[in-house]
C-alpha positions in Angstrom: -230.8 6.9 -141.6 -227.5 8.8 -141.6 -226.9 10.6 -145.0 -224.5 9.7 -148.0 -222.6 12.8 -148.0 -221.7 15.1 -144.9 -219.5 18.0 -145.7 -217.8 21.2 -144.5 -216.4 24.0 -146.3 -213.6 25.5 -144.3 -214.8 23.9 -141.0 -213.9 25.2 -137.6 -211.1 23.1 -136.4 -213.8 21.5 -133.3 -216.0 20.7 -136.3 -213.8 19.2 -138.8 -212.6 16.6 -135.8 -216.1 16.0 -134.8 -216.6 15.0 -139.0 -213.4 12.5 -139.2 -214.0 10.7 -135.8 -217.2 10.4 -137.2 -216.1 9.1 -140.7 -213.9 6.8 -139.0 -216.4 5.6 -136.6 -218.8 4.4 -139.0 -216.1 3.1 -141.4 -217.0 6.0 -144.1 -214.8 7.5 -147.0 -213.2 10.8 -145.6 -211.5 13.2 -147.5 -209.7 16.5 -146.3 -208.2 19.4 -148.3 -206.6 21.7 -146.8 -202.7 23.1 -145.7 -200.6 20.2 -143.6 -197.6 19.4 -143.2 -196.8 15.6 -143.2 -194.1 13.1 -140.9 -193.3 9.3 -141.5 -191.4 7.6 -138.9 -191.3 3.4 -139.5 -189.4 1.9 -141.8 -187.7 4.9 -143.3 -188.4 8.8 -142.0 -189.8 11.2 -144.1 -190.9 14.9 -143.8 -193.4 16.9 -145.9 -193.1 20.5 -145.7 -196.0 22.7 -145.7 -198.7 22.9 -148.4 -201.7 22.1 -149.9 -203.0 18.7 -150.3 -205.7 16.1 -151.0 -206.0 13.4 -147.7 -207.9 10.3 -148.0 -209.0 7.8 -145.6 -210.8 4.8 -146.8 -213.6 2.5 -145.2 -210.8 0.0 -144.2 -208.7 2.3 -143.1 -206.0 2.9 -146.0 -204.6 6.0 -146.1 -203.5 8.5 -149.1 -202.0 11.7 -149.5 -202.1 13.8 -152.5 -200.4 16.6 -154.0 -202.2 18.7 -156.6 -200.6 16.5 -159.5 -199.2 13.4 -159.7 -201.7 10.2 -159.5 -199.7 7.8 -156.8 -199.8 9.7 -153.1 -196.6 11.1 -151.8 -197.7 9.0 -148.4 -199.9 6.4 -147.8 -200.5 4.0 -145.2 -202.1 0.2 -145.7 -205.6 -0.6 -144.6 -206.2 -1.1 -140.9 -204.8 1.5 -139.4 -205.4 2.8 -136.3 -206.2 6.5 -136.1 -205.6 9.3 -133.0 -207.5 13.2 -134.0 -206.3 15.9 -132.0 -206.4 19.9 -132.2 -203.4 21.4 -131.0 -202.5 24.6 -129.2 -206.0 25.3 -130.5 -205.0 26.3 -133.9 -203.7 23.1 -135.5 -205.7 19.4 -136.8 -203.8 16.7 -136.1 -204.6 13.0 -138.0 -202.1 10.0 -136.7 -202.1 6.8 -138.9 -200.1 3.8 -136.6 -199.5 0.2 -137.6 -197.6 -1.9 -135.2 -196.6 -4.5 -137.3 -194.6 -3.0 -138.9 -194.6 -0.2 -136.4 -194.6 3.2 -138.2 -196.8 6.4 -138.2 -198.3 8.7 -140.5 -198.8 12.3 -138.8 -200.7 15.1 -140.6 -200.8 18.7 -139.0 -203.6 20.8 -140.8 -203.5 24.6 -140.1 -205.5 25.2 -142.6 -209.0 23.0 -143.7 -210.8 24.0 -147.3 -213.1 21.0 -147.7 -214.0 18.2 -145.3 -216.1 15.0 -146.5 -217.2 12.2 -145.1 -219.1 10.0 -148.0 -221.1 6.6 -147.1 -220.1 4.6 -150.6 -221.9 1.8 -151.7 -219.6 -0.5 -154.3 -220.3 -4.4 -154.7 -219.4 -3.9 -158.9 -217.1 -6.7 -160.1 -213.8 -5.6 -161.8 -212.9 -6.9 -165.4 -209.2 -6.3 -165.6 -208.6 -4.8 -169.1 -204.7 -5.3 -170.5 -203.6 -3.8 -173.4 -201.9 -5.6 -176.2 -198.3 -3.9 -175.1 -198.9 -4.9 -171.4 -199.6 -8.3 -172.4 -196.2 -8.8 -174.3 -194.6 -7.4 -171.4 -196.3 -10.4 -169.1 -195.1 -12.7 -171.7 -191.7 -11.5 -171.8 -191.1 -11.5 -167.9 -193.5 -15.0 -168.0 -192.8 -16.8 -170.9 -194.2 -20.2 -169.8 -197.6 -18.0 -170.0 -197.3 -19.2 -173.8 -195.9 -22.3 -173.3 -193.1 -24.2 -170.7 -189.5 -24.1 -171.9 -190.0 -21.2 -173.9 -186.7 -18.9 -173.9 -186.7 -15.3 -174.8 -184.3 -14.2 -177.2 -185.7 -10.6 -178.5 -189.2 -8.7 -178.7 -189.9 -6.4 -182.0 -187.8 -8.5 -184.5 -187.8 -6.7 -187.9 -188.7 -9.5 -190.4 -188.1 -7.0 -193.8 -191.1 -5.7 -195.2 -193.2 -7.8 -193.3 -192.8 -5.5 -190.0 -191.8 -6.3 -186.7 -192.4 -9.6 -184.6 -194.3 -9.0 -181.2 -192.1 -12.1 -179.6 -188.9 -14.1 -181.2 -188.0 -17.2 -178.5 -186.8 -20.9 -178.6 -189.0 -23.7 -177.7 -187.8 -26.6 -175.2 -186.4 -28.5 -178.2 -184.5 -26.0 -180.0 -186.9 -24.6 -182.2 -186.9 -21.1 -183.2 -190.8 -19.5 -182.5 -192.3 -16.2 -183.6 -195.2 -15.5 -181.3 -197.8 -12.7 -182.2 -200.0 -11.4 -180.1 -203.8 -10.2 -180.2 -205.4 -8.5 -177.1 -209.0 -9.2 -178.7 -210.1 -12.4 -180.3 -207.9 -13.1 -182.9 -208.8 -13.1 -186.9 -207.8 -14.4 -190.0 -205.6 -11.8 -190.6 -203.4 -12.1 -187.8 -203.0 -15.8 -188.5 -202.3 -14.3 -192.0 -199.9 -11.8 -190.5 -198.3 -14.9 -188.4 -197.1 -16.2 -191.4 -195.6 -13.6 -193.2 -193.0 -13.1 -190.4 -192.9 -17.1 -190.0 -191.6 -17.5 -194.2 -189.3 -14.8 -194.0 -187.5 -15.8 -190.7 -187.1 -19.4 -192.5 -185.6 -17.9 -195.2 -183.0 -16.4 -192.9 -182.0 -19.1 -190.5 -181.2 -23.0 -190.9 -183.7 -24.0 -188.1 -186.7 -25.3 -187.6 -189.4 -22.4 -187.2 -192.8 -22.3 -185.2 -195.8 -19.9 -185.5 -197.6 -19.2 -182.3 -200.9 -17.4 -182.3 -201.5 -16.1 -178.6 -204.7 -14.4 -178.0 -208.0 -15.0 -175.5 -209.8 -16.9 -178.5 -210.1 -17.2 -182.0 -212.4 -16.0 -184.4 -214.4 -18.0 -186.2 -212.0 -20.1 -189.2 -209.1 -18.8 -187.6 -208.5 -22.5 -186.5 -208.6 -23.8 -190.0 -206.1 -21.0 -191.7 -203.6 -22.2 -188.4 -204.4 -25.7 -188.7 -203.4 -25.2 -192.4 -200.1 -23.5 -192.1 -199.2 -25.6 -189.4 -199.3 -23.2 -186.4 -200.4 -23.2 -183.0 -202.7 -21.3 -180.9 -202.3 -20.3 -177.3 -205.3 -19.2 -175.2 -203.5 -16.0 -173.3 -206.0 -14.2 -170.8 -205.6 -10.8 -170.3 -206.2 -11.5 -166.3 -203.6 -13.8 -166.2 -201.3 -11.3 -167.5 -202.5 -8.8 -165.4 -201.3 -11.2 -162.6 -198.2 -11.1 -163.8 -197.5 -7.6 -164.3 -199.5 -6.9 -160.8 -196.5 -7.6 -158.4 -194.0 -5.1 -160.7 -197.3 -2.3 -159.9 -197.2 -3.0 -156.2 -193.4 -2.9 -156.4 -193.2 0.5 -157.2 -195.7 1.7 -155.1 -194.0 0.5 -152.3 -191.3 2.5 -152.8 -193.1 5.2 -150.8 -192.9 3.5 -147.6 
């Protein structure tokens, strides 16, 4: 049985190559410190100049490079890449990352190695996706049918007077004015309460027909009844499905580095 951790403190160049063909071989985490500079030819062309920095190759072949602050990489490659390891002129490390569809390539030139590990991880954990209350307004306010269809945004953070601010302020599909608040936890009889102090003052402002609209993952128990006697509604809003919302804007922005 191979071990969990193999590592290297400033390796000899033959060694360090002999640990990352290794790593890549039998699909293990690897990660390098050490002086590189760093080229990207593909869809753009980029060039890093030299310094010290944090490389890491994952089991499916993923790629990120770190600087020493900062927490998205300054390159990266997508999983299944294929890899070429090379010394040359007997003094440099070289590590080349290619894709072919798109074609591009990823070449870091170590002259310098501090740390080399090649770590066997075990991980079958599920991941809860945890949103917080701001991040789940946001996924309403780019997806607003998340609450309910026809809804159309008209202002977040309303002030209603004393009462403080609305999380949501939108129109329903038939014209009706609606103040949504929002709960990231199960909500309680003081948000329902907290509904309708923004609801009464907004009707005392405007001419229209005004909605309450509790969105949260799930009530608390006789939440129902204070709603079903003021006459609002409650939408069941999952933090996951926000996160799905909001998970295409996260990719967005790291693709800027390709």
């Amino acid at each position: 049985m191979s071990p969990k951790v193999i590592s290297a403190v400033s390796p000899q160049l033959t060694d360090c190559r002999d640990l990352i063909n290794e790593a890549l071989a039998k699909q293990k985490v690897l990660i390098v410190t050490g002086n590189c500079t760093v080229d990207y030819e593909g869809r753009a062309a980029s060039r890093l100049t030299s310094g010290e920095r944090v490389l890491m190759i994952k089991a499916d072949g993923s790629v990120l490079l770190h600087r020493r602050s900062g927490y998205e990489p300054v390159n990266w490659q997508p999983p299944r890449c294929q890899f070429r390891v090379s010394i040359e002129d007997g003094k440099l490390l070289s590590v080349v990352a290619t894709r072919q569809k798109p074609k591009e390539s990823l070449r870091i030139v170590f002259d310098n190695i501090a740390v080399a590990m090649a770590l066997a991880l075990d991980d079958e954990g599920e991941f809860a996706m945890h949103v917080t209350e701001e991040q789940m307004k946001q996924a309403i306010l780019l997806e607003p049918s998340l609450v309910e269809p026809g809804l159309k945004l008209i202002s977040e953070e309303t002030k209603m007077g004393d009462s403080g601010f609305t999380d949501v302020y939108a129109e329903d599909s038939s014209g009706r004015l609606v103040v949504i608040e929002i709960k990231r936890t199960p909500a309680s009889r003081d948000a329902a309460l907290q509904l309708n102090r923004y609801v009464v003052t907004l009707r005392k402002r405007v001419s229209r027909p005004v909605r309450g609209i509790l969105a949260a993952p799930e009530l608390r128990s006789g939440t129902s009844v204070i709603l079903a006697k003021l006459g609002y509604d409650f939408k069941a809003i999952s933090p996951e499905k926000c996160f799905q919302v909001l998970k295409p804007r996260t990719d967005a922005r790291l693709s800027e580095f390709l």
